[in-house]
C-alpha positions in Angstrom: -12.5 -13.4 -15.7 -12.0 -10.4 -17.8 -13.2 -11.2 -21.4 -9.6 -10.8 -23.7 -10.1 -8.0 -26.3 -8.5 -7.9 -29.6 -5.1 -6.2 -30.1 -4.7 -3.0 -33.2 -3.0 -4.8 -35.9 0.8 -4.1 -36.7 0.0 -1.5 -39.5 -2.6 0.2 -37.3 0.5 0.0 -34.5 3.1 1.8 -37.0 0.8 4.5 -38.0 0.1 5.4 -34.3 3.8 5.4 -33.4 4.1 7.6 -36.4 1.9 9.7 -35.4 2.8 9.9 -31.7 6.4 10.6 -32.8 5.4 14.1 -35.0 8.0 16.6 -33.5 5.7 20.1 -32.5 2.4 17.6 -32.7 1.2 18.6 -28.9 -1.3 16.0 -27.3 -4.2 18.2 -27.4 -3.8 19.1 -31.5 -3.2 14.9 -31.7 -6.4 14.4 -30.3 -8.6 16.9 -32.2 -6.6 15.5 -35.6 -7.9 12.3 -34.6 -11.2 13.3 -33.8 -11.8 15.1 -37.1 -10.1 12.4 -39.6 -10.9 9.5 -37.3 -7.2 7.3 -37.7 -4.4 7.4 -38.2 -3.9 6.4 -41.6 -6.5 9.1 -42.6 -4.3 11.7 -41.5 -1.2 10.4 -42.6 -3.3 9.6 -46.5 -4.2 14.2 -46.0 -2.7 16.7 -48.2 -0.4 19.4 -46.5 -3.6 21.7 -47.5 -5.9 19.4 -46.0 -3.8 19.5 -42.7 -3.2 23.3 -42.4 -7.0 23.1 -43.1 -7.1 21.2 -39.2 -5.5 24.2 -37.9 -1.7 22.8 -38.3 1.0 24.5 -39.2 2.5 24.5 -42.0 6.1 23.0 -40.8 3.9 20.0 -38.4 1.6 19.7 -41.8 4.6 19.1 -43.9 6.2 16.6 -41.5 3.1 14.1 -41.2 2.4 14.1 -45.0 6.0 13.3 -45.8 6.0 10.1 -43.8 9.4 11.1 -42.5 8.7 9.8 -38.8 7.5 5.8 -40.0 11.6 5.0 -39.9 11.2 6.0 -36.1 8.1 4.1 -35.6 9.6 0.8 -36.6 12.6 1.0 -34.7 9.7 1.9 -31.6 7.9 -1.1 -32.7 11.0 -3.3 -32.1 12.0 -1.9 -29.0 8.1 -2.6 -28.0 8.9 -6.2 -29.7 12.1 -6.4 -27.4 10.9 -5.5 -24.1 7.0 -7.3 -24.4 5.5 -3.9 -24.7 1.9 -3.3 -26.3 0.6 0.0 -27.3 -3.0 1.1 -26.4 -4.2 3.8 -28.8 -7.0 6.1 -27.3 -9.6 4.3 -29.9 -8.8 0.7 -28.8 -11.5 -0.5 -25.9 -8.5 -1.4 -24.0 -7.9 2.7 -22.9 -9.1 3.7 -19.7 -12.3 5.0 -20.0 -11.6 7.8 -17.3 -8.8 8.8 -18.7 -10.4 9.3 -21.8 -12.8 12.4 -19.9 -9.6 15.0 -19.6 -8.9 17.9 -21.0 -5.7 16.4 -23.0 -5.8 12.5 -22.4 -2.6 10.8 -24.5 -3.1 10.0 -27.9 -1.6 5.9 -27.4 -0.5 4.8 -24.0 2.3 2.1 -24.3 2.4 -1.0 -21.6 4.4 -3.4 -20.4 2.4 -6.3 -18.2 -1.2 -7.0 -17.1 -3.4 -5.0 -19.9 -6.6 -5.8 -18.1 -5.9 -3.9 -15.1 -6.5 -0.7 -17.4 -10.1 -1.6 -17.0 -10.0 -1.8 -13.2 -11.1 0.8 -10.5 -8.0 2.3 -9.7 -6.9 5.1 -7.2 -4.0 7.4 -7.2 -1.4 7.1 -4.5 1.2 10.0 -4.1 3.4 11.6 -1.8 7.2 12.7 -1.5 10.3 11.3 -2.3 11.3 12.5 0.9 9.1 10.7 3.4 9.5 11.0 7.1 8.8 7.5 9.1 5.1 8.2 9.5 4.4 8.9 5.9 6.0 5.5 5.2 4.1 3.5 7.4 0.9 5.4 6.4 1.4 3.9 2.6 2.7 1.2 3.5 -1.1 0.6 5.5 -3.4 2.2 3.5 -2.1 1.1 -0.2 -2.5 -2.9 1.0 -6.0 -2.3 2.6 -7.1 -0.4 -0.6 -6.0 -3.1 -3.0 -7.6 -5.8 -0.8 -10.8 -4.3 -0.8 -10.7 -4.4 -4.6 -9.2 -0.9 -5.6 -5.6 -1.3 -8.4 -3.3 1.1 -6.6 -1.4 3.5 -9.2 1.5 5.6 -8.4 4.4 6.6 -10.5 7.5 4.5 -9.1 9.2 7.8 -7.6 11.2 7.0 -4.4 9.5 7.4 -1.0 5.4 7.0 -0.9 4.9 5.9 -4.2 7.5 2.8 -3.9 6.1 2.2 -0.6 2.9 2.1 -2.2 4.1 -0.4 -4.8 5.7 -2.4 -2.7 3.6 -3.0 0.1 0.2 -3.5 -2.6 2.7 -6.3 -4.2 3.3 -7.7 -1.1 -0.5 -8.7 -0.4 -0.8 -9.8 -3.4 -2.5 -6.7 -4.3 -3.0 -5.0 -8.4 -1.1 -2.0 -9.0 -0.1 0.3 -12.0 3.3 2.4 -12.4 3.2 5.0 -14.7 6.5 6.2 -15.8 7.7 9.8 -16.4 10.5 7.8 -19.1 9.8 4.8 -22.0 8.3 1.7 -19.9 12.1 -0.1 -21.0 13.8 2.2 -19.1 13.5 2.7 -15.3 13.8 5.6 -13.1 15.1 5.3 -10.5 17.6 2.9 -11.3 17.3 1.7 -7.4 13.4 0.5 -8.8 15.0 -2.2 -11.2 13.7 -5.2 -9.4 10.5 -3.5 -8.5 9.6 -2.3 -12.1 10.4 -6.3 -13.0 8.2 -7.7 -10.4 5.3 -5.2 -11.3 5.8 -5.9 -15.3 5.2 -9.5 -14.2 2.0 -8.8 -11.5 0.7 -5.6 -12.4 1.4 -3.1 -15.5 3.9 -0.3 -16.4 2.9 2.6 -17.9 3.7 5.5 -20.2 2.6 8.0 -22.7 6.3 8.9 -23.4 7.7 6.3 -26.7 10.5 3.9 -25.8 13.9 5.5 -24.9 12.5 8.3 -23.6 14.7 9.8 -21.1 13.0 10.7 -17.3 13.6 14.6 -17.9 11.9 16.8 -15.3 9.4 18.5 -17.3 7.8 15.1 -18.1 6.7 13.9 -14.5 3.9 16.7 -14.3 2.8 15.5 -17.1 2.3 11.9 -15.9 0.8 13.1 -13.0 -2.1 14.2 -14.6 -2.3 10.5 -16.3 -2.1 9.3 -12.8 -5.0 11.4 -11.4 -7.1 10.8 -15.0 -7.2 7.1 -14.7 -8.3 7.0 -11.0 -11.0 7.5 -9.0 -9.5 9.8 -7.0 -6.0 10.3 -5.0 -4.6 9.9 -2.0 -1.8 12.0 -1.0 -0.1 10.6 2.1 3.0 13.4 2.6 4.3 16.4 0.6 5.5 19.7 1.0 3.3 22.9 0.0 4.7 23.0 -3.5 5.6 19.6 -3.9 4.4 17.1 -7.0 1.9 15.6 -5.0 0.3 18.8 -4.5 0.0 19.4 -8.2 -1.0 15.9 -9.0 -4.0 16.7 -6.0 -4.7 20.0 -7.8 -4.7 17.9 -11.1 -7.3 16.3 -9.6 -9.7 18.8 -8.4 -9.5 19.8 -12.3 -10.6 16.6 -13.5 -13.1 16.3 -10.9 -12.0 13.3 -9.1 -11.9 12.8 -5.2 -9.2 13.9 -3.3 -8.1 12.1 -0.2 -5.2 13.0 2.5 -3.7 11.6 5.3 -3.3 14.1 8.1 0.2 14.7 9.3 2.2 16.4 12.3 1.5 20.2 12.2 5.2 21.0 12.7 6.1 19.2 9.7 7.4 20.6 6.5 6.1 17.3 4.9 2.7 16.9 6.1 2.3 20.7 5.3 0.4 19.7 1.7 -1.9 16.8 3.2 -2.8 19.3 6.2 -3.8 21.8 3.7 -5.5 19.9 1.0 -7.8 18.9 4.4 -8.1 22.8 5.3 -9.2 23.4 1.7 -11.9 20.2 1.7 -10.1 17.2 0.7 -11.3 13.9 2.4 -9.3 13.0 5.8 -8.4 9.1 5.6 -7.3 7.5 8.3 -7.8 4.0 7.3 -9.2 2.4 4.5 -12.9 3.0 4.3 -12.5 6.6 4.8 -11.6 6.2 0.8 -14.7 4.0 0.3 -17.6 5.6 1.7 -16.8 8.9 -0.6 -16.8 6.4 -3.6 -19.8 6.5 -6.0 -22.8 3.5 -5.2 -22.0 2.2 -8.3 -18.2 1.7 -7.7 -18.5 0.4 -4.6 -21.2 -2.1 -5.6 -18.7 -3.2 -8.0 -16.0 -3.6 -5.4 -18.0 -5.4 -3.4 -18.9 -7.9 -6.6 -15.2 -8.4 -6.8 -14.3 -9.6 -3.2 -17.2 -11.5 -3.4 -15.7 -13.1 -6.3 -12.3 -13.3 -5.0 -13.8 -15.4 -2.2 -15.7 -17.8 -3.8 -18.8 -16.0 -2.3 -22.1 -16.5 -3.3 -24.7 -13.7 -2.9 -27.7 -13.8 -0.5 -30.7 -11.6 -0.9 -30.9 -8.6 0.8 -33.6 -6.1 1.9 -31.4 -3.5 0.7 -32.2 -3.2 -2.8 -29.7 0.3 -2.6 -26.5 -1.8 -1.3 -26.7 -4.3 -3.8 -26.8 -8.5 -2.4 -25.3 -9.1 0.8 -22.1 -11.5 0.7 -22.2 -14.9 2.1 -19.8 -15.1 4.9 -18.4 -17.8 7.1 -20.2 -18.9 10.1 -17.9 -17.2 12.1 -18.5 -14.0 10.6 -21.9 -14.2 10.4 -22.0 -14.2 14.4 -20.0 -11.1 15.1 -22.1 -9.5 12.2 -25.1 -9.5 14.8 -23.4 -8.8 17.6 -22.3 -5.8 16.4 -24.1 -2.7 16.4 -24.0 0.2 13.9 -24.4 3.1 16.1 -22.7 1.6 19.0 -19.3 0.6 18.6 -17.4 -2.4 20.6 -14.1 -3.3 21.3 -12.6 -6.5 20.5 -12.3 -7.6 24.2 -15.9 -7.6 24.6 -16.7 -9.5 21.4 -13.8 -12.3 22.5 -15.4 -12.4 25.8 -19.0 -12.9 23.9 -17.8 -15.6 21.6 -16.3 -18.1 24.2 -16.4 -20.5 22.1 -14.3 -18.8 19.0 -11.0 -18.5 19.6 -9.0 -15.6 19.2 -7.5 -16.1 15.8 -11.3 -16.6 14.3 -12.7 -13.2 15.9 -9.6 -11.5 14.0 -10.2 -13.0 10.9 -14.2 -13.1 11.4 -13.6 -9.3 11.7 -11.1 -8.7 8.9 -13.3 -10.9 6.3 -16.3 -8.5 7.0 -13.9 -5.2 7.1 -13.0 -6.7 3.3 -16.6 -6.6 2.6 -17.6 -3.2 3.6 -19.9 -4.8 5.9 -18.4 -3.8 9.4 -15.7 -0.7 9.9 -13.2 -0.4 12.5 -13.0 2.4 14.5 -10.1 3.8 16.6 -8.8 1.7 19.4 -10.0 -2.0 18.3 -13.9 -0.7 18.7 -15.9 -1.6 15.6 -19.5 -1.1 14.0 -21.6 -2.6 11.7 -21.8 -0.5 8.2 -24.8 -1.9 6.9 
């Protein structure tokens, strides 16, 4: 169970929201104020001298040490008051700690749900708002088995993949993160009402935009990089050459995080971005544990840890010191785990014909609990091998 950290007091709060809402104050020159006078209140406590002497200019200088903005933070913090919302600053322990690693990572993030989940393991899901069939049922795969084997799907609420991938994570019962282009009390698109309620309850909504913010255009590139920042990597399902995904997947490659696509038909103008991210050495994912093997040891260990704990599973000892303990699995499970091999793959027929005695239903689930586990991997055409 995560261990609850402490909230920024409500003076600490106004003085970020003032800062946040200085009018020519970019991210970037945010950042490096606060890295040089450490808080908030130190900056706003600076001469205009001492300001310009950061590199401000003059007009940004005069604004912050006038104060003029603290009226606007208060009627933020009762809008945050309002709606349930918290603010994360970038100095709280609370702020993603890979977000933190980019070139320009937001000053404050402001939230409206399950603030733990900004500690998780997440991975992007994106695609267009103009998905075909097949890019839906892709995301609508993928984003559940991701989630289930321990990964907090993020994606920013847009219609097509990305409320597919909402959707279909909430429908498992799975953790996932909206981040909004607009204030987290507003919701675009309006069709998303009863999603963006269902995920303030079960998951989080997120923004580096203050409350009110209207969803204007320019703003959604700039959440994409927030979306590629917090994750692992991302995993474009459709889009066209130019489309937002694209520059979200480019985003990535910047910040050095994987990038994942799901192939697509060749004479499609919607799998022509996925196609090419593949051409250009992006990860091909066909099911779930394409995403997983490219992770890091450490992440996956951890992923592993979590099922485990999701299950009530207690480890066993393992000769693998690399892989981290072996999971305890039913008895079930632990018979199809040595009648399959790892370099020779078998079909589901054969192991139901093996395991007379288990019916049908219990092979499936035997199977699915040790596909959860990263222990076994399922191949094209019901065929499966061991992984470890």
């Amino acid at each position: 169970m995560p261990v609850a950290l402490p909230a920024i007091t409500k003076e600490e709060e106004l003085h970020w929201l003032a800062l946040r809402l200085v009018p020519g104050l970019g991210t970037s020159k945010a950042g490096k104020l606060i890295e040089q006078l450490r808080s908030p209140q130190s900056i706003f406590r600076a001469s205009r001298s001492d300001l310009e002497a950061t590199g401000l200019s003059g007009s940004v200088a005069q604004t912050i040490a006038s104060g003029c903005t603290f009226e606007d933070a208060v009627d933020q913090q009762q809008k945050m008051l309002e709606t349930g919302s918290a603010l994360v600053p970038i100095t709280d322990p609370r702020y993603p700690a890979r977000l933190k690693e980019i070139f320009d990572p937001p000053i404050a993030l402001f939230a409206r749900g399950r603030l733990e989940l900004l500690q998780s393991v997440m991975l992007g899901v994106v695609g267009t708002r103009r998905p075909t069939a097949y890019g839906i049922a892709a995301a609508e795969r993928l984003s559940p088995d991701l989630a289930q084997a321990g990964l907090t799907i993020v994606s920013g609420m847009a219609r097509g993949i990305d409320t597919a991938a909402h959707r279909s994570t909430l429908g498992i019962g799975g953790e996932t993160i909206a981040v909004f282009g607009c204030g987290v009390d507003l919701v675009y698109p309006a069709e998303n009402r009863k999603l963006a309620s269902e995920i303030a309850e079960k998951g989080l909504l997120l923004s580096e935009f203050p409350m009110g913010s209207p969803a204007y255009p320019q703003n959604f590139p700039i959440r994409n990089r927030v979306i590629s920042g917090m994750s692992v990597g991302i995993l474009v399902v459709e889009g066209a050459q130019y489309s937002g995904s694209s520059i979200t997947a480019r985003m990535a490659l910047e910040q050095q995080r994987e990038v994942f696509a799901v192939p697509g038909n060749i004479t499609s103008k919607m799998s022509w971005g996925p196609n090419l991210l593949i051409k250009q050495g992006a990860k091909l994912v066909q099911e779930w544990n394409d995403v997983l093997v490219e992770l890091p040891a450490d992440i996956r260990r951890l992923l592993i840890a979590k099922a485990q704990a999701r299950y009530g599973q207690i480890p066993l000892e393992t000769k693998d010191e690399e892989a981290g303990p072996a999971p305890e699995i039913s008895p079930a499970s632990r018979s199809l785990m040595q009648a399959l091999k790892a370099d020779i793959p078998t079909h589901i027929d054969q192991l139901l014909e093996t395991f007379d005695t288990l019916t049908s239903s219990e092979v499936i689930a035997g199977l699915f609990e040790l596909e959860m586990l990263g222990l076994v991997r399922q191949l094209p055409g019901k065929n499966f091998v061991k992984v470890w």
